[in-house]
SERO-4910 file (N, C-alpha, C, O; in steps of 0.05 Angstrom, whole numbers):
BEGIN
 pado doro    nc1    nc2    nc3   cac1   cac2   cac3    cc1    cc2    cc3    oc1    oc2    oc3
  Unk    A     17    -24      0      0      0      0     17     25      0     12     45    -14
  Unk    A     40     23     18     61     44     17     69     55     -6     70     79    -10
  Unk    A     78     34    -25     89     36    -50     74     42    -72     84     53    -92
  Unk    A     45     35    -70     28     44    -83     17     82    -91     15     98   -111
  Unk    A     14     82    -62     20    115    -55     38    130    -63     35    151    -76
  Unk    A     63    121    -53     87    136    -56     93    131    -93    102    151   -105
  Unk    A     89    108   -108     83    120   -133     71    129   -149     79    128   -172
  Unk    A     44    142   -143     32    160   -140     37    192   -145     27    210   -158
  Unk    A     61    187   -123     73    216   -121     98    221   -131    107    244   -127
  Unk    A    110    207   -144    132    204   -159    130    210   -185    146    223   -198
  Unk    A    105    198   -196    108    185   -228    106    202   -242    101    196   -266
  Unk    A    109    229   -236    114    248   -258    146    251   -265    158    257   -286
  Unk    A    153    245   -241    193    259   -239    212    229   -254    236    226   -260
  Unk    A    189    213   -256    207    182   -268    186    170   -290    162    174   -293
  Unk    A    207    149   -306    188    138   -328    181    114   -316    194    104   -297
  Unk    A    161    103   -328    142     78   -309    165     60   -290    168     64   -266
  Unk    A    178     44   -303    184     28   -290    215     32   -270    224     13   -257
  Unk    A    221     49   -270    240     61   -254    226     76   -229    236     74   -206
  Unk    A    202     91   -234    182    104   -204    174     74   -198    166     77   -174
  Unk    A    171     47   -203    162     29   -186    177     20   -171    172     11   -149
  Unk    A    206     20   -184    225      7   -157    232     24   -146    250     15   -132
  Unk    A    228     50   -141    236     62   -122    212     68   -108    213     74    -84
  Unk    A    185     66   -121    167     73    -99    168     49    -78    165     53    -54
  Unk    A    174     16    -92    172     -4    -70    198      0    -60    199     -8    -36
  Unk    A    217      6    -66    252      4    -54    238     29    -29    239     22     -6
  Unk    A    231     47    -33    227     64    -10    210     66     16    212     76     38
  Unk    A    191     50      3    173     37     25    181     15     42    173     14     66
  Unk    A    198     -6     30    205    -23     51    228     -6     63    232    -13     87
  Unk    A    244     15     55    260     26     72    255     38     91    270     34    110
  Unk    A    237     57     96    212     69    113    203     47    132    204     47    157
  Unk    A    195     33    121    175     15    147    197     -3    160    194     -6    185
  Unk    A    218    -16    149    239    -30    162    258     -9    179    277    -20    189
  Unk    A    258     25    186    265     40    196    297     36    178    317     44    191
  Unk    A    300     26    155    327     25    146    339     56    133    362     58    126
  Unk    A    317     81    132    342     97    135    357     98    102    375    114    102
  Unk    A    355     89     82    368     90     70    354    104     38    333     94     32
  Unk    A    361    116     28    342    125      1    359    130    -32    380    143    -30
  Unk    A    356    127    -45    360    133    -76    348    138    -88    344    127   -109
  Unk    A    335    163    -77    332    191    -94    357    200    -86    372    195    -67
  Unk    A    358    224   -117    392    238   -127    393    254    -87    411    246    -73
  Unk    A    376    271    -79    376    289    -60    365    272    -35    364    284    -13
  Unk    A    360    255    -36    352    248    -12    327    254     -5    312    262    -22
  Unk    A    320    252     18    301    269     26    285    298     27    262    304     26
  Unk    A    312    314     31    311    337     22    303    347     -2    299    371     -3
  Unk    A    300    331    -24    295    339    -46    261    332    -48    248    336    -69
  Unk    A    246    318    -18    214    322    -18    204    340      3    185    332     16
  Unk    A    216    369     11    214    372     36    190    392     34    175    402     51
  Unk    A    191    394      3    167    410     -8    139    399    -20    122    412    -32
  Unk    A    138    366    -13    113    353    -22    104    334      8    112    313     17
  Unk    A     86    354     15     72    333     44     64    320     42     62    307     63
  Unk    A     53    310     25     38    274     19     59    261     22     57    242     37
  Unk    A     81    265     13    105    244      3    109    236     38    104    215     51
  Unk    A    122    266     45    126    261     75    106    247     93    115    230    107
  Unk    A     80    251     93     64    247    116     71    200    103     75    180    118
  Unk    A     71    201     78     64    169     73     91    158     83     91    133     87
  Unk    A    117    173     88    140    160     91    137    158    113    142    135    121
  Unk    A    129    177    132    125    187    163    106    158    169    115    141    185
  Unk    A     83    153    156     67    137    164     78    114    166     75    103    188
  Unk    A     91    102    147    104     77    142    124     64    170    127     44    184
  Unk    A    137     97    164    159     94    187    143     86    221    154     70    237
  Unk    A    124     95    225    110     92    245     91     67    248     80     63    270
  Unk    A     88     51    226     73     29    228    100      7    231     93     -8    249
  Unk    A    122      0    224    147    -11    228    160     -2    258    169    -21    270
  Unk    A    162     21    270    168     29    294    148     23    326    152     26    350
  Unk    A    127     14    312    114     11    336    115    -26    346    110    -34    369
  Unk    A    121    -40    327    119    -73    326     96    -81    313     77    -68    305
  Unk    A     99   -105    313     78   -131    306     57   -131    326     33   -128    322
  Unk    A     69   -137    350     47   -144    367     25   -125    374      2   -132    377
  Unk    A     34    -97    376      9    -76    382     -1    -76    351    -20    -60    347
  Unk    A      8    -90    329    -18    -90    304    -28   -103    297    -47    -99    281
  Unk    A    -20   -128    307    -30   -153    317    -54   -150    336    -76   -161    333
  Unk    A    -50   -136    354    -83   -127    380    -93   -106    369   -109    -95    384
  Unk    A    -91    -97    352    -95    -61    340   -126    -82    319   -149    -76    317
  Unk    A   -112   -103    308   -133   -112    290   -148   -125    293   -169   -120    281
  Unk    A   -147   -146    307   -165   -156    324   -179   -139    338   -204   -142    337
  Unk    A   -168   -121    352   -180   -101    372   -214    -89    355   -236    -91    367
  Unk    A   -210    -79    329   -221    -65    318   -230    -79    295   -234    -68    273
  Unk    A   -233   -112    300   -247   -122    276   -249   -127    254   -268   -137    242
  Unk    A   -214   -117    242   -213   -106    214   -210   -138    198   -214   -143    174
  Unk    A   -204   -155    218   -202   -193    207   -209   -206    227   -202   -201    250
  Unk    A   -222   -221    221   -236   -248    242   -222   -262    250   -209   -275    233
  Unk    A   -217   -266    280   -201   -288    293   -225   -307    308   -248   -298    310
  Unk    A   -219   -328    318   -230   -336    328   -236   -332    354   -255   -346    363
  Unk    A   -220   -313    372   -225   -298    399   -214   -269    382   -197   -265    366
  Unk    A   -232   -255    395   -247   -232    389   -219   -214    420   -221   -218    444
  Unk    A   -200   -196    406   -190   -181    427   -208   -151    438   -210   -129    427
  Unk    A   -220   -160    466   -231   -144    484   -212   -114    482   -217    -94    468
  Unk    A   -199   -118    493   -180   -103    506   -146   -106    491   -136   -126    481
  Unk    A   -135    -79    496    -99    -79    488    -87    -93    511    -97    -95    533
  Unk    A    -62   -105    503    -41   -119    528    -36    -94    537    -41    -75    522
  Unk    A    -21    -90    570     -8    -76    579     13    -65    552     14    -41    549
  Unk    A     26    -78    539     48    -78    526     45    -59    504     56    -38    499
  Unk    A     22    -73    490     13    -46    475      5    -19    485     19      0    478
  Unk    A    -12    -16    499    -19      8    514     12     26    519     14     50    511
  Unk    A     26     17    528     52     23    535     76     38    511     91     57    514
  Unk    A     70     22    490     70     25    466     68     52    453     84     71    450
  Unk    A     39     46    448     20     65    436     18     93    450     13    113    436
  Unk    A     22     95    480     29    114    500     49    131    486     45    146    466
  Unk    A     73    126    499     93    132    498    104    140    464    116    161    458
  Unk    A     98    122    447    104    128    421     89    152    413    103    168    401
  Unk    A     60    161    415     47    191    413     47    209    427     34    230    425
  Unk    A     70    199    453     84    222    467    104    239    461    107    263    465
  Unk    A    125    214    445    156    219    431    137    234    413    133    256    424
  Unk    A    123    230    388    118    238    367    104    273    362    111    290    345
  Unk    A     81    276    383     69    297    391     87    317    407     81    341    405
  Unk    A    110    309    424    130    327    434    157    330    420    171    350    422
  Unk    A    162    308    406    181    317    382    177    335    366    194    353    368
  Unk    A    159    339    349    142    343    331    140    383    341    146    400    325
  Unk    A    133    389    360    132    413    377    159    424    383    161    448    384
  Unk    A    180    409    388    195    417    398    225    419    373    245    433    378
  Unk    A    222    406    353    232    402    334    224    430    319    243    444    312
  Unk    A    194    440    312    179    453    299    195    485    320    208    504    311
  Unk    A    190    482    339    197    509    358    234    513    348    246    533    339
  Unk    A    245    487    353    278    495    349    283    502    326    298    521    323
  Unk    A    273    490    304    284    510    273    264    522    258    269    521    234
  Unk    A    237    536    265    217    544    261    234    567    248    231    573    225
  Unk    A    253    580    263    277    606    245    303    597    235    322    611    227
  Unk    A    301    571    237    326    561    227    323    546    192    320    558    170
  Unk    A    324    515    199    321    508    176    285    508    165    278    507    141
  Unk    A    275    508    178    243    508    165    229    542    156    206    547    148
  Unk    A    245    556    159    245    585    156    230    589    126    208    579    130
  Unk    A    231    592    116    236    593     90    203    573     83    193    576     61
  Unk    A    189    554    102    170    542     92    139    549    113    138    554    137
  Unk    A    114    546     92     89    559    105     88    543    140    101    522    146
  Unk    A     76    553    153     62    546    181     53    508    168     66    488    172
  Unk    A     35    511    158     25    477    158     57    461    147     68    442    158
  Unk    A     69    475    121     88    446    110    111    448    132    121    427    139
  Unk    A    118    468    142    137    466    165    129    457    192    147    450    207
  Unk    A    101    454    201     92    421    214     91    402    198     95    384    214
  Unk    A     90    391    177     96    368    160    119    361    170    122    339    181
  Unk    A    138    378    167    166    369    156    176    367    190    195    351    194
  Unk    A    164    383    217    173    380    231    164    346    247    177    331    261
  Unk    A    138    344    237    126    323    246    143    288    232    145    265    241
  Unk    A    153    299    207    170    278    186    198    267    206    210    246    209
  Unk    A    200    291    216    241    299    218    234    281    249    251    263    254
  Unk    A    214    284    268    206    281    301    203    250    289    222    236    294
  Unk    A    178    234    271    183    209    265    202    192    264    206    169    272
  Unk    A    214    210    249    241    196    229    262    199    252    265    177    261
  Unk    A    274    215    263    295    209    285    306    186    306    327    178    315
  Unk    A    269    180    309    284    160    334    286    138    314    273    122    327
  Unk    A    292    124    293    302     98    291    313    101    253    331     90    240
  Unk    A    297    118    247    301    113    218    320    128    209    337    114    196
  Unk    A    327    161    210    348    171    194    335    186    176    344    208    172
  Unk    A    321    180    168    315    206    145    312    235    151    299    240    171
  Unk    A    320    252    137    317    281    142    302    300    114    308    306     91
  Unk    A    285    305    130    283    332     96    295    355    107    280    374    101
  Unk    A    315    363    122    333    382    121    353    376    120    358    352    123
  Unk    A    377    397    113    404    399    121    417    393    152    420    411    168
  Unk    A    422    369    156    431    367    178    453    387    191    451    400    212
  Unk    A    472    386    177    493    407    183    493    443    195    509    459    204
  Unk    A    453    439    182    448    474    188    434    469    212    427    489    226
  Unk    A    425    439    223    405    445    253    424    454    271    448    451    270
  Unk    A    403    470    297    422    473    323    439    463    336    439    439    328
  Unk    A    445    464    343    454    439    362    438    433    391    447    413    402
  Unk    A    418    447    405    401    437    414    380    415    398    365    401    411
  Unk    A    380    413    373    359    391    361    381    375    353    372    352    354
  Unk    A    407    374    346    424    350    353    425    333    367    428    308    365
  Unk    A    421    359    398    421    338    415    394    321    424    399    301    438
  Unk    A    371    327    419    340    317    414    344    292    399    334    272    409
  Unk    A    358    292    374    358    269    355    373    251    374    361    230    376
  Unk    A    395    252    387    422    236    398    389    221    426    382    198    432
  Unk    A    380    240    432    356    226    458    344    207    447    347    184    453
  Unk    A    326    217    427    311    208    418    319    174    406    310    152    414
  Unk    A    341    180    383    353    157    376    354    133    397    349    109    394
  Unk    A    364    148    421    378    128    429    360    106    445    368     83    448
  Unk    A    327    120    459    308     98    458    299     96    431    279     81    428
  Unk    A    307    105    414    283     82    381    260     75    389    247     83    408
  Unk    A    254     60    374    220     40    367    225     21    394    242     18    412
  Unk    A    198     11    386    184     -8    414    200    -37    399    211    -45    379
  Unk    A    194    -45    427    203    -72    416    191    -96    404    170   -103    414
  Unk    A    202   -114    382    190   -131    375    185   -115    345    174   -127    327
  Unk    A    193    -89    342    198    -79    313    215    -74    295    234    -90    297
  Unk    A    218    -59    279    236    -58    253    259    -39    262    278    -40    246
  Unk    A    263    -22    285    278     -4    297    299    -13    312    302    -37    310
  Unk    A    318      2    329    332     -5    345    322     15    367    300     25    370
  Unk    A    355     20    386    349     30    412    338     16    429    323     -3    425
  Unk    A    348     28    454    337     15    484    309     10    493    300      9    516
  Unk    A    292      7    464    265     11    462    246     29    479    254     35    502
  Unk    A    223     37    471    200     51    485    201     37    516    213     46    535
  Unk    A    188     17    517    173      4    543    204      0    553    202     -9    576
  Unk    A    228      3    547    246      2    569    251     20    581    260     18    604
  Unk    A    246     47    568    242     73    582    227     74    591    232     90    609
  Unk    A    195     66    591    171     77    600    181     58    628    174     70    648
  Unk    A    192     35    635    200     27    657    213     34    679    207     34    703
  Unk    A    240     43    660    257     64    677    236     88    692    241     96    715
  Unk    A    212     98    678    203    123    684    186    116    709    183    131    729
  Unk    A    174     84    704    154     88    728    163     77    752    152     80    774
  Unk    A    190     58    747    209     54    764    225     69    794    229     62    817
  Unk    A    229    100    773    232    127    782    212    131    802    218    128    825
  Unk    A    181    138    793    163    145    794    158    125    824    159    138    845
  Unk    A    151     95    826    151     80    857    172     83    862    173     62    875
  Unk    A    199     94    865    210     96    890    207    125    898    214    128    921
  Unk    A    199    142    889    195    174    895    160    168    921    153    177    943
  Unk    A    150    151    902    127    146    921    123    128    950    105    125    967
  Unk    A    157    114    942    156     98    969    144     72    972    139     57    991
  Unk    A    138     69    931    122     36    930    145     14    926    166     17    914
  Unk    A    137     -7    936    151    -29    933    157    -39    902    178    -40    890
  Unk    A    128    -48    892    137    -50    868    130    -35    841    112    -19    844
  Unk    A    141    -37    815    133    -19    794    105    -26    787     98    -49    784
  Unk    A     92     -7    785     58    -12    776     56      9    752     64     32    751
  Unk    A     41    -10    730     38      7    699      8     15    703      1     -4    718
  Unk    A    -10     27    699    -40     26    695    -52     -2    707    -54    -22    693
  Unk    A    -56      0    723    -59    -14    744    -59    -49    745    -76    -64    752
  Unk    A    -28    -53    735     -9    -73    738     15    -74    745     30    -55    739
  Unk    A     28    -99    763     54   -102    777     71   -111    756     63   -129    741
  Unk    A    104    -94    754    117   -112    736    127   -121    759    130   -113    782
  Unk    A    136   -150    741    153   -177    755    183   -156    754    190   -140    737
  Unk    A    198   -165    782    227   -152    785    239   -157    762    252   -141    749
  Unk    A    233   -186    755    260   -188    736    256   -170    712    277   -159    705
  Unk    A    235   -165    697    234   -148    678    252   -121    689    272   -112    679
  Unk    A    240   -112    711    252    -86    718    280    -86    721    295    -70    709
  Unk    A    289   -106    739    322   -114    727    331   -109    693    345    -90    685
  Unk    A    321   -126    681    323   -132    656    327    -90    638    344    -79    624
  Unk    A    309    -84    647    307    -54    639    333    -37    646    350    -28    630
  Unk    A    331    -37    674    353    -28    684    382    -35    666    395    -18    655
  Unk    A    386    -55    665    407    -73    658    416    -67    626    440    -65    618
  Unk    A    391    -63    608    389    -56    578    404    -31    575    422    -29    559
  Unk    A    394    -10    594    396     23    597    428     22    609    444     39    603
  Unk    A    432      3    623    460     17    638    484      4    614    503     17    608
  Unk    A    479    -29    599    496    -30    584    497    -21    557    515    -25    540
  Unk    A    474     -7    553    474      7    527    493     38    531    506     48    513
  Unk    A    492     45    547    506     81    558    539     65    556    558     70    540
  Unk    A    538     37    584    575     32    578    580     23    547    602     24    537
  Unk    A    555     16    532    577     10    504    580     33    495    604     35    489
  Unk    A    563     60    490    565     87    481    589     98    495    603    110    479
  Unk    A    597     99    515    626    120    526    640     98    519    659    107    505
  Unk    A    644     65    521    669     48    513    671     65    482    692     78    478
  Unk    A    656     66    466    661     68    439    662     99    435    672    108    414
  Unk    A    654    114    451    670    146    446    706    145    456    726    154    446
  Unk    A    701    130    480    727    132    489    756    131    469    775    146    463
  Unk    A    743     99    462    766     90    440    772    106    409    793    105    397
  Unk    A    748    121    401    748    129    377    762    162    390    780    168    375
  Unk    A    759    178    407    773    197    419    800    186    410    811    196    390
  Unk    A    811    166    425    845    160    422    851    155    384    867    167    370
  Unk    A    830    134    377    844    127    341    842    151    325    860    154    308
  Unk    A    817    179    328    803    188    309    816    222    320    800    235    331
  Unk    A    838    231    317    848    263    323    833    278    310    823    296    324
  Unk    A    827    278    285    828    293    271    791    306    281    783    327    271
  Unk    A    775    294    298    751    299    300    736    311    325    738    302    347
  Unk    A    723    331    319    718    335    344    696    331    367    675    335    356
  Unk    A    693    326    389    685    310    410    652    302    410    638    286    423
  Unk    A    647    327    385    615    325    383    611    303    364    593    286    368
  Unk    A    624    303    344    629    290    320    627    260    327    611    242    320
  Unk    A    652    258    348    655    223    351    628    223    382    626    200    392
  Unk    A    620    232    388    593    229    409    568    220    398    555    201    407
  Unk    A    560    243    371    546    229    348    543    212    339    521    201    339
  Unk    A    568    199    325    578    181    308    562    158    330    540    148    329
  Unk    A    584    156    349    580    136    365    548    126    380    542    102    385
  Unk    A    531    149    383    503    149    386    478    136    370    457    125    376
  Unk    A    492    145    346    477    136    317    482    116    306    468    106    288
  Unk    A    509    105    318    511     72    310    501     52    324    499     29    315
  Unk    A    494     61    350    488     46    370    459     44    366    449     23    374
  Unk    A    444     61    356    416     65    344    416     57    320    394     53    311
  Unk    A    433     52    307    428     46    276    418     62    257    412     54    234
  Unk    A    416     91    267    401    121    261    405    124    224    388    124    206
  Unk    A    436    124    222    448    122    196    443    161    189    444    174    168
  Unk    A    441    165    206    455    200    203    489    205    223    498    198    245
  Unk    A    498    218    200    530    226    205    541    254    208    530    268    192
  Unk    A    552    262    216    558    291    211    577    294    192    585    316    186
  Unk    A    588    267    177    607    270    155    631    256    157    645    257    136
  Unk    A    643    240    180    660    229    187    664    202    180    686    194    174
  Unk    A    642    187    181    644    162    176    670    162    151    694    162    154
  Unk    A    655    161    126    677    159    107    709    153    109    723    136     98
  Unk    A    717    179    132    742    179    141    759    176    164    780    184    173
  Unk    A    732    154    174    747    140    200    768    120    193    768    107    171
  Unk    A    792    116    218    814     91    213    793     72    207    768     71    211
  Unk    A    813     55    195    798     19    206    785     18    223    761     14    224
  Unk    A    804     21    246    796      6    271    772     25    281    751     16    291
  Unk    A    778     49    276    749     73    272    719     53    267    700     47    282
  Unk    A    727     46    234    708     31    219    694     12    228    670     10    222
  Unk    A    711    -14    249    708    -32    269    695    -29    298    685    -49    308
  Unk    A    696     -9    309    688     -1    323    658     14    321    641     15    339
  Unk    A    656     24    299    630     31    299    611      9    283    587     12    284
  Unk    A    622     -9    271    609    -33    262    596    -51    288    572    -56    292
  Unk    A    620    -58    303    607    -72    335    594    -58    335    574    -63    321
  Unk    A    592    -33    348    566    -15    361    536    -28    347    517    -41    357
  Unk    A    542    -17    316    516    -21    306    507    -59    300    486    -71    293
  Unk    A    528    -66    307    513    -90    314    495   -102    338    474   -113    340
  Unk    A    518    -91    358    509    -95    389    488    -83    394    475    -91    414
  Unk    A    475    -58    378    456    -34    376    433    -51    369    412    -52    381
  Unk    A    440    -67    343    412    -77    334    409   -105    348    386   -111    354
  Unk    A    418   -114    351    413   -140    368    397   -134    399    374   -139    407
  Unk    A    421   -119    412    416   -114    435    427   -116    460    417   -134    473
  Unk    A    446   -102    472    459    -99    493    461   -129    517    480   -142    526
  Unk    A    427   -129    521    430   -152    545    433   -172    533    448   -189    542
  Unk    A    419   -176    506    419   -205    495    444   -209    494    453   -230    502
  Unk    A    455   -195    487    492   -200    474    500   -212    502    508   -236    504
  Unk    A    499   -200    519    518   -196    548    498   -230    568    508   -244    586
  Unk    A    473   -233    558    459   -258    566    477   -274    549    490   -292    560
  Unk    A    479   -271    519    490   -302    510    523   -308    518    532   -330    517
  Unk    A    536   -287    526    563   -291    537    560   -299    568    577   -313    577
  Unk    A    543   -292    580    542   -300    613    534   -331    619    543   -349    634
  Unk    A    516   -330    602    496   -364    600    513   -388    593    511   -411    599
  Unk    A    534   -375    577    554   -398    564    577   -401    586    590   -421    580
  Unk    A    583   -392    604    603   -398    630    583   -397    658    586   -417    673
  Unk    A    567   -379    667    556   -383    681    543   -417    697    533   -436    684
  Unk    A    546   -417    715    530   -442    729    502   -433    747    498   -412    759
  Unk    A    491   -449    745    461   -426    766    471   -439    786    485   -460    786
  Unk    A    461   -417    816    470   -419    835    447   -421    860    427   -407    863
  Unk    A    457   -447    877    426   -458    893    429   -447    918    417   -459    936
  Unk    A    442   -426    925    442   -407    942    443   -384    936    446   -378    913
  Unk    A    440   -364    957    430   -334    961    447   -330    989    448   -345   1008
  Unk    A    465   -296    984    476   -287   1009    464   -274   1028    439   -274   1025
  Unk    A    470   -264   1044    455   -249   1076    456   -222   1053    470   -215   1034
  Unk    A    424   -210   1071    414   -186   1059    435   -166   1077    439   -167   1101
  Unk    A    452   -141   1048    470   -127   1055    452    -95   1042    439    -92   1021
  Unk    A    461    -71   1067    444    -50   1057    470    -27   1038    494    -30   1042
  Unk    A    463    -15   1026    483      7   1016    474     38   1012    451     44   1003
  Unk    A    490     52   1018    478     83   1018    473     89    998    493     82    985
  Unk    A    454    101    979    451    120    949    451    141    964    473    141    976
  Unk    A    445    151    967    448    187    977    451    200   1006    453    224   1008
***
């Protein structure tokens, strides 16, 4: 359906059968959050047609949210017959669906406010929400831009570097420390400020170990981000600290926006940000579960409860 649309909006600028592979080459790139395009200009060169944007935007957002919340989204609402009829969304979705029209509606505002005089200057009140609402989509997992990256602030640099770095929910086409691992961290925050024992979503208990598990995602995804600024600081002189912070952010997200460096990283530059983006798309704990599980022994004891100061 993507591709259908999107050549649609093409088929004047190409002859038949060249607007079809790029209308379907662009659509699975969009919805798989891959970030990648062949048009001559990129993106930038649709920053002036909002259909194009809103269908890439859409795509990207039906691949970033997962299977499973469209999986209950359809059942939910009938659109195919199952043989049990879904009442109600999982916690999981809800969580989902939350949080993802939170990123999107405050991106989208806050993106729109930071280059409203910068790079969107130059375009009306509605296509410069298009393009701001495209650019807030597209950041956390996919990469595409209909601006000049090089001319944003650097306060919306650093929005993209946030954003990226939770991505899509999980169980989708994205990377990052996913949605619901942040929405964990948040309510995590949230019962110990209140003095509750355990984490409660809309009025459910998560099991510890998930909350472990969260915790655990978030703290080894940050040590692989400074291991891999660290090292590229010492191989990469010629760059400076924002540059390899980026770099390193966006590989770990799989973002596939650069400030220009890649090209002319060392090798070991090159290697280093390859791990990242592998460990990025896989996933921090899984990696660090399949290396523990393979030496580890389980253990049929437990030590005396020991207390420690945080603050």
């Amino acid at each position: 359906v993507g591709a259908f649309c999107v050549f649609f909006t093409i088929k004047e600028q190409y002859d038949t059968v060249p607007a079809i592979f790029l209308s379907i080459f662009h659509s699975v790139s969009a919805f798989c959050n891959a970030g990648i395009t062949l048009f001559p200009h990129g993106m930038q060169g649709y920053s002036g047609h909002p259909i194009f944007l809103m269908i890439t935007a859409i795509l990207i957002l039906f691949g970033s949210l997962g299977f499973v919340p469209w999986y209950e989204i359809v059942k939910y609402l009938g659109i195919v017959k199952y043989k049990e009829s879904q009442k109600s969304l999982s916690l999981h979705s809800k969580i989902v669906l939350t949080i993802s029209a939170i990123f999107i509606l405050f991106g989208t505002g806050l993106f729109w406010l930071l280059e409203s005089h910068n790079t969107l200057a130059d375009q009306g009140i509605v296509l410069s929400f298009i393009n701001a609402f495209f650019n807030a989509t597209s950041i956390r997992s996919t990469g595409f831009l209909s601006v000049p990256f090089a001319d944003l602030q650097m306060a919306t640099v650093f929005i993209i570097m946030i954003f990226s770095f939770i991505g899509s929910s999980s169980g989708s086409t994205g990377s990052g420390i996913k949605t619901t691992t942040f929405a964990l961290l948040l309510f995590t925050a949230k019962s110990l400020l209140m003095s509750r024992r355990e984490v409660e979503i809309k009025g459910r208990r998560i099991p510890h170990e998930t909350v472990y598990r969260a915790s655990a995602t978030v703290f080894l995804a940050v040590a692989l981000i400074i291991f891999t600024i660290f090292l590229l600081l010492i191989s990469e002189h010629n760059w400076s600290f924002l540059d390899i912070t980026f770099e390193s952010v966006a590989s770990f997200a799989n973002l596939g926006i650069t400030t220009g460096i890649t090209g002319f990283l060392s090798t070991f530059g090159k290697i280093m940000i390859m791990i990242t983006m592998i460990a990025g798309r896989i996933g921090t704990l899984t990696l660090a579960l399949a290396v523990v599980n393979i030496h580890d022994k389980k253990k049929d004891y437990t030590y005396p409860e020991g207390k420690v100061l945080l603050s």
